[in-house]
C-alpha positions, 0 to 999 in steps of 0.5 A: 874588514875594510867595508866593516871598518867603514861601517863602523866610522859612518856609524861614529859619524852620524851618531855625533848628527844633531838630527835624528843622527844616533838613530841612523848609527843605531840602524846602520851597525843593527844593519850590518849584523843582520846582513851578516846573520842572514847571509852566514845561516843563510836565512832566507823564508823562501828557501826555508818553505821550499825545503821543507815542503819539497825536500822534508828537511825542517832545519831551517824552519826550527830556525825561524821557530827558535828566532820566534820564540826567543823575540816573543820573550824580549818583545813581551819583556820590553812591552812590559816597561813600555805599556806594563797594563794591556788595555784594550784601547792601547797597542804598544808603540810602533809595533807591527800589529795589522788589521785581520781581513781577506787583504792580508791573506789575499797579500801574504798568499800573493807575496807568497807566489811571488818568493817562489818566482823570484827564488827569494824573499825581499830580505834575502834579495838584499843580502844576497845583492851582497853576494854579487846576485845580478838578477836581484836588483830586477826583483827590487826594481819589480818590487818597487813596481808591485808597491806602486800598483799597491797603491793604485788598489789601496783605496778599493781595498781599504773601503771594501775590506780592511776599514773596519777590519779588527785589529787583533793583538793576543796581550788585549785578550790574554794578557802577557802571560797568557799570550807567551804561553799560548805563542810557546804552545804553538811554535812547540807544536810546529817543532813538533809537526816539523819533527814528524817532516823530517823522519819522511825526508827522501834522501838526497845523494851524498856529495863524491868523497864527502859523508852521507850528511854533507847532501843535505847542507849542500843542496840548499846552501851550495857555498858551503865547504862539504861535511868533514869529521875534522873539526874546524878552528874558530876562524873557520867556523865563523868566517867560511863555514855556514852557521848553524840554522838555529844560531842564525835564529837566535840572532835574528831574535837577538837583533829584533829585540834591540831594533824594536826597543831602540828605534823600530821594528825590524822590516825591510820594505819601508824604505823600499815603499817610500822611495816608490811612493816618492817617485809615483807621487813625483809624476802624478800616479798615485791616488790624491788620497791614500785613505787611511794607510798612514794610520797603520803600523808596520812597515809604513812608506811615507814620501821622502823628506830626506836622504836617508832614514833608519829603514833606509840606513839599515837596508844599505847597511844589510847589503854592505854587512852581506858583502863582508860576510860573502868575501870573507867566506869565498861566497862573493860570486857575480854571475851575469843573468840570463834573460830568463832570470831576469825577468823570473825576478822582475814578475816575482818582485811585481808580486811581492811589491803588491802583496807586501804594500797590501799587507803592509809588510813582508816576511820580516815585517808582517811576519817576524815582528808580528808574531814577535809582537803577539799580532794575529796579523804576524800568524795569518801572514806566514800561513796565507805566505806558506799556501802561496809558496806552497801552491806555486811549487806544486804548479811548478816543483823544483828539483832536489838536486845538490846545484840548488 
């Protein structure tokens, strides 16, 4: 209560700011109830991907299915009243719509990899900061590593792939209707593909004393209380027990819908990239001429003028609201790492410092607010994301056991 209360006053206090101050509250309390939404359904792209490659249990992929759907009704209805013709000469403003070239995939694919090192997305390594991870500040530290090098292959990238790549966003060619449709088909179509995944699940050992159905909750969220046929009071639904997959992602959906239309799409690393292009630049290690990055749209990094900035003021509100949410569930467990885990996040933070520079956003980003939005971009990211994933399991498997 106390960290939510001092969320609350920094909010009210900046909203008074002259400059840019109603923004930053906006991006703090949007901050906050992200970090409580991930944290409480535990909505993490890795795991979600790992679960439903390596355990065939697809409640967490309906998740991300439910969160796309609902955001791609709200961005299309907002777009509406923003640019009501979709022109071809037009994209609607700010939003994440990437060109389509062999970088993206190459980007996502490597970002992909790098989730599976780490044990984590960017975004889940921030809330989970909130859980008392110590081993993620080595993947954010990598991470901010991975975006210098990013830079340094920029300008080969840019000339070689994506200059004169396609910008590809769906309404252009289909209109809004059309592109709702065709975007409703397709997540219909996973749902159902991921419905045939799970009548092939392989059954995971019950927990002692516990139903047959507490396993499956367990192994990915070891958190959470055991199944009981008891049912529990709203205090304990909301604060202890983990959140319905499909309720997280209504509110991710929920909460992308607002920050799009009040500030900017949802994305986690551009602050990130920013501070990491700041402190290159300070020391002379990027390139005199980063051609053509600043064009794009998506999680941009820029060098710092200020302190603080929406993105910035939304991710330490996401930790701070994570922070909240594990203390109240008896999830706030600090554990010293091991040298092995720290440097298992730091090489995967190098790789998904890399692959999101290069594909100019991340899960959240590139993905989530891509596909949102109607951006080809969004579609070709999850699937070169998921074949990373996927090939770095099957190099290294993980084990389905309930410590997971």
């Amino acid at each position: 209560m106390a960290l939510l209360a001092a969320i609350g006053v920094a909010a009210w206090w900046l909203a008074s700011q002259p400059e840019g101050g109603r923004g930053l509250s906006l991006s703090l309390l949007l901050g906050a109830a992200f970090g409580i939404v991930l944290q409480r359904s535990r909505f993490c792209f890795y795991c979600i991907a790992r679960d439903a490659i390596e355990r065939r249990d697809p409640a967490g992929a309906y998740a991300v299915l439910v969160a796309l759907a609902v955001g791609t009704l709200g961005y299309h209805a907002v777009f509406g009243a923003f640019l009501p013709i979709p022109a071809a000469e037009r994209l609607p403003p700010g939003a994440h719509i990437g060109p389509v070239s062999l970088a993206l995939v190459a980007g996502a694919f490597v970002f992909g990899v790098g989730m599976r090192i780490s044990g984590s997305c960017i975004s889940a390594h921030f809330y989970r900061l909130g859980e008392g991870a110590l081993a993620s500040p080595f993947a954010l530290l990598g991470a901010g590593l991975g975006f210098v090098l990013g830079f340094a292959s920029w300008n080969a990238l840019y000339l070689a792939m994506i200059q004169q790549a396609p910008v590809l966003w769906l309404p252009h060619h289909l209109g809004y209707g059309g592109t709702v449709l065709l975007q409703g088909a397709a997540l219909v179509l996973l749902a159902l593909g991921l419905g045939r995944l799970g009548r092939h699940a392989p059954p995971l050992r019950p927990v002692d004393g516990a139903p047959a159905g507490a396993a499956i909750a367990t192994a990915s969220f070891p958190e959470a209380a055991p199944a009981t046929t008891a049912l529990s009071s709203p205090w304990q639904a909301i604060l202890r027990d983990r959140w319905p997959p499909a309720v997280g992602g209504l509110l991710v959906a929920v909460i992308g819908v607002i920050a799009y239309l009040r500030i900017a799409p949802l994305g986690v690393t551009a602050e990130l990239g920013s501070v990491a292009r700041t402190a290159a630049s300070a020391v002379g290690a990027l390139p005199t001429r980063l051609e053509g990055l600043d064009t794009f749209a998506g999680c941009a990094t820029a060098v710092k003028q200020a302190l603080l900035s929406n993105n910035g003021a939304f991710v330490l509100a996401l930790v701070a609201g994570a922070w909240a949410a594990a203390l109240a569930a008896g999830a706030f467990r600090p554990r010293r790492p091991t040298v092995r885990e720290i440097l298992r996040n730091f090489i995967g933070g190098i790789l998904m410092g890399w692959g999101g520079m290069t594909a100019l956003g991340c899960t959240v980003g590139t993905l989530l607010s891509g596909v949102m939005a109607g951006a080809a971009s969004g579609w070709i990211f999850g699937a070169a994301c998921v074949a990373g994933i996927w090939a770095a399991l099957k190099l290294r498997p993980t084990r389905p056991t309930l410590s997971q």
